[in-house]
VEXDREN-2710 file (C-alpha; in Angstrom, 1 decimal):
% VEXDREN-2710
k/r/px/py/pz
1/UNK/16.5/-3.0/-0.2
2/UNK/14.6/-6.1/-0.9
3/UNK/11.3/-6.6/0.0
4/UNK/10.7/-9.5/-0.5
5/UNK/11.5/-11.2/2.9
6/UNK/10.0/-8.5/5.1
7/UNK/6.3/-9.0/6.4
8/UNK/3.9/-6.7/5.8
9/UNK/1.5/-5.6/8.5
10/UNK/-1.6/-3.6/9.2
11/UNK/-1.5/-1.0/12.1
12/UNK/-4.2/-1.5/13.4
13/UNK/-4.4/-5.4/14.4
14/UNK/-0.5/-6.0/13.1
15/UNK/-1.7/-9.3/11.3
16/UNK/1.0/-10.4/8.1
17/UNK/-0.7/-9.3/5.1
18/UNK/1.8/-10.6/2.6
19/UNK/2.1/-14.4/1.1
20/UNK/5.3/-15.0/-0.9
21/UNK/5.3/-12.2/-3.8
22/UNK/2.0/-10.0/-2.7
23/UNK/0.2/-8.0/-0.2
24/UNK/-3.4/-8.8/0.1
25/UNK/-5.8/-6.3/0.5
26/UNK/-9.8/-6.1/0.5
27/UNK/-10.7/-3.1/-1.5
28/UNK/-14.0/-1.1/-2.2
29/UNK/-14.2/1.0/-5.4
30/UNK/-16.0/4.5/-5.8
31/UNK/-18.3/2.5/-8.2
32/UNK/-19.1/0.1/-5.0
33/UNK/-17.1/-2.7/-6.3
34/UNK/-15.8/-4.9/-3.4
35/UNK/-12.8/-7.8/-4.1
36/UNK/-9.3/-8.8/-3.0
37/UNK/-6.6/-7.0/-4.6
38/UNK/-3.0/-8.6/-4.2
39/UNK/0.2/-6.2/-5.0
40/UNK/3.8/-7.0/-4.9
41/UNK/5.4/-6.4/-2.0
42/UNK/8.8/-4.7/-3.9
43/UNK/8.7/-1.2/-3.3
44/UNK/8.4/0.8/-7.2
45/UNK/6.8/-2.7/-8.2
46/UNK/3.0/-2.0/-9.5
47/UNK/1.7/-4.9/-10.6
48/UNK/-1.5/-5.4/-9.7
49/UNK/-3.6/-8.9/-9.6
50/UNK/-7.2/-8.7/-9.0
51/UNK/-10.1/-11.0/-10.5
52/UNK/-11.5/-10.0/-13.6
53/UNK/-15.1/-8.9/-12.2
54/UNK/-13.4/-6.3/-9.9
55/UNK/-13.1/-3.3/-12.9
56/UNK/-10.7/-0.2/-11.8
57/UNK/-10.7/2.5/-14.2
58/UNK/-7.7/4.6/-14.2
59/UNK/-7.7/7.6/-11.6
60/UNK/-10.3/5.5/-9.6
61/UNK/-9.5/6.2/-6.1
62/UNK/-9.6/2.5/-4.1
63/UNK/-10.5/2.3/-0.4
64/UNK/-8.2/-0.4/1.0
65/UNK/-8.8/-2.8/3.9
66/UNK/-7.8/-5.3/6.2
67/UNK/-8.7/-8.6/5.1
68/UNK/-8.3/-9.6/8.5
69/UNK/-9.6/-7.3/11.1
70/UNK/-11.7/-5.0/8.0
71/UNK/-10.5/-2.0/9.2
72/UNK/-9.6/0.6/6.9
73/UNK/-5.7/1.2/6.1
74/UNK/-6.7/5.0/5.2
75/UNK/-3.8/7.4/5.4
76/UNK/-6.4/10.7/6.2
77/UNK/-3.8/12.0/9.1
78/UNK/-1.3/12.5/5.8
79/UNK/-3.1/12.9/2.9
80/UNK/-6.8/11.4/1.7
81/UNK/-5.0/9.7/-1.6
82/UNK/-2.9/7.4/0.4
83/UNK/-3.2/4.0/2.5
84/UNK/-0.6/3.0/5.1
85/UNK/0.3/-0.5/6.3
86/UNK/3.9/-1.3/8.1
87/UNK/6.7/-3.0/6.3
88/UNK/9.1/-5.1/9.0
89/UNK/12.6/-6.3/8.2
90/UNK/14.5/-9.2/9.0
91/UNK/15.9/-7.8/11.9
92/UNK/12.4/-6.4/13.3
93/UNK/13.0/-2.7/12.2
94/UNK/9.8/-1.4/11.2
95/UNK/9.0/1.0/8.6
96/UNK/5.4/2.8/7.8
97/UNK/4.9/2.0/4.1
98/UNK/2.1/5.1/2.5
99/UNK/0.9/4.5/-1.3
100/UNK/-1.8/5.9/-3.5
101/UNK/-5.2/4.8/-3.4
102/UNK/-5.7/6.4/-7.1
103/UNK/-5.2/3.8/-9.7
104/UNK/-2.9/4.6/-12.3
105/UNK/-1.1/7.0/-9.8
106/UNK/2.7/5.3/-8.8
107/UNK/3.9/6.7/-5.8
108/UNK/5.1/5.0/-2.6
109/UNK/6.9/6.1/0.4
110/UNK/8.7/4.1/3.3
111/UNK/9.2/6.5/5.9
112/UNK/10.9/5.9/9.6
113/UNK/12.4/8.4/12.0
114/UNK/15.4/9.0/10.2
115/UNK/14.9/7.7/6.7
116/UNK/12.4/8.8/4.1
117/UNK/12.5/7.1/0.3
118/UNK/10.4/7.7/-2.5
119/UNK/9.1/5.1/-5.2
120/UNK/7.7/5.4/-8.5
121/UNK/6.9/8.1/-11.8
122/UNK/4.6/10.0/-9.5
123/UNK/6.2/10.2/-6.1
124/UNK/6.7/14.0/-6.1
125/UNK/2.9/14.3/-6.4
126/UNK/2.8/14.2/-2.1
127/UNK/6.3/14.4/-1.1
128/UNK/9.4/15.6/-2.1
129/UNK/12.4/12.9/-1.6
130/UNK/14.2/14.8/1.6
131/UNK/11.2/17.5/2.2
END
C-alpha cells in the first residue's frame, strides 16, 4: 500500500496533518524540548526531519501533538510508548495508524476491524503480526 496519497488525521479534531511527503507533529521531549517534527508518511519509512536545536537522544520517549488543535495524540488506552493518529485512503476507508514515541524504537501498526499490519525492526516489541 502506498501512503503517500492518503491524508493523515488526528482523532481528536480530524484536521490533515500531512503535506506532500511528511506528517507534521508538535513534539515535547522528556528533557522539555518543544519543536515540530515532520516524518514520512510511508509506513516502515523512519526518517525523521526536525531542526537542529530540537536534540533527541536515542531511547528518548517523545510526547506528540496536534499542531492544530494541541491535543495530545497519546495512545495510553493501548500502550504508554505509542501515539495514534488516523491514516484515510483514497476511497475514504480509514485506518488507526499507532507508532512509538521512543526514538530509536521502529515499530508501526495500521490496524482496522479486520486488518492488522506491522512495520519496522521492532514491531514485535507491542504486537505480534496476527495476535
Amino acid at each position: 500500500m502506498d501512503n503517500r496519497s492518503n491524508n493523515f488525521l488526528c482523532p481528536c479534531c480530524r484536521s490533515v496533518l500531512n503535506i506532500e511527503n511528511n506528517i507534521i507533529f508538535s513534539v515535547k521531549t522528556q528533557g522539555n524540548r518543544k519543536g515540530l517534527l515532520l516524518l514520512s508518511t510511508k509506513l516502515g519509512d523512519y526518517a525523521v526531519k526536525n531542526h537542529e536545536t530540537l536534540m533527541i537522544e536515542k531511547g528518548e520517549k517523545v510526547n506528540f501533538f496536534c499542531p492544530i488543535c494541541k491535543e495530545s495524540l497519546s495512545a495510553n488506552d493501548v500502550n504508554d510508548n505509542l501515539a495514534r493518529v488516523i491514516m484515510q485512503d483514497d476511497d475514504g476507508n480509514e485506518f488507526q495508524i499507532l507508532f512509538s514515541i521512543v526514538a530509536g524504537e521502529f515499530c508501526t501498526y495500521m490496524v482496522a476491524d479486520d486488518n492488522f499490519k506491522a512495520f519496522g525492526d521492532n514491531s514485535g516489541i507491542y504486537f505480534n503480526e496476527g495476535s
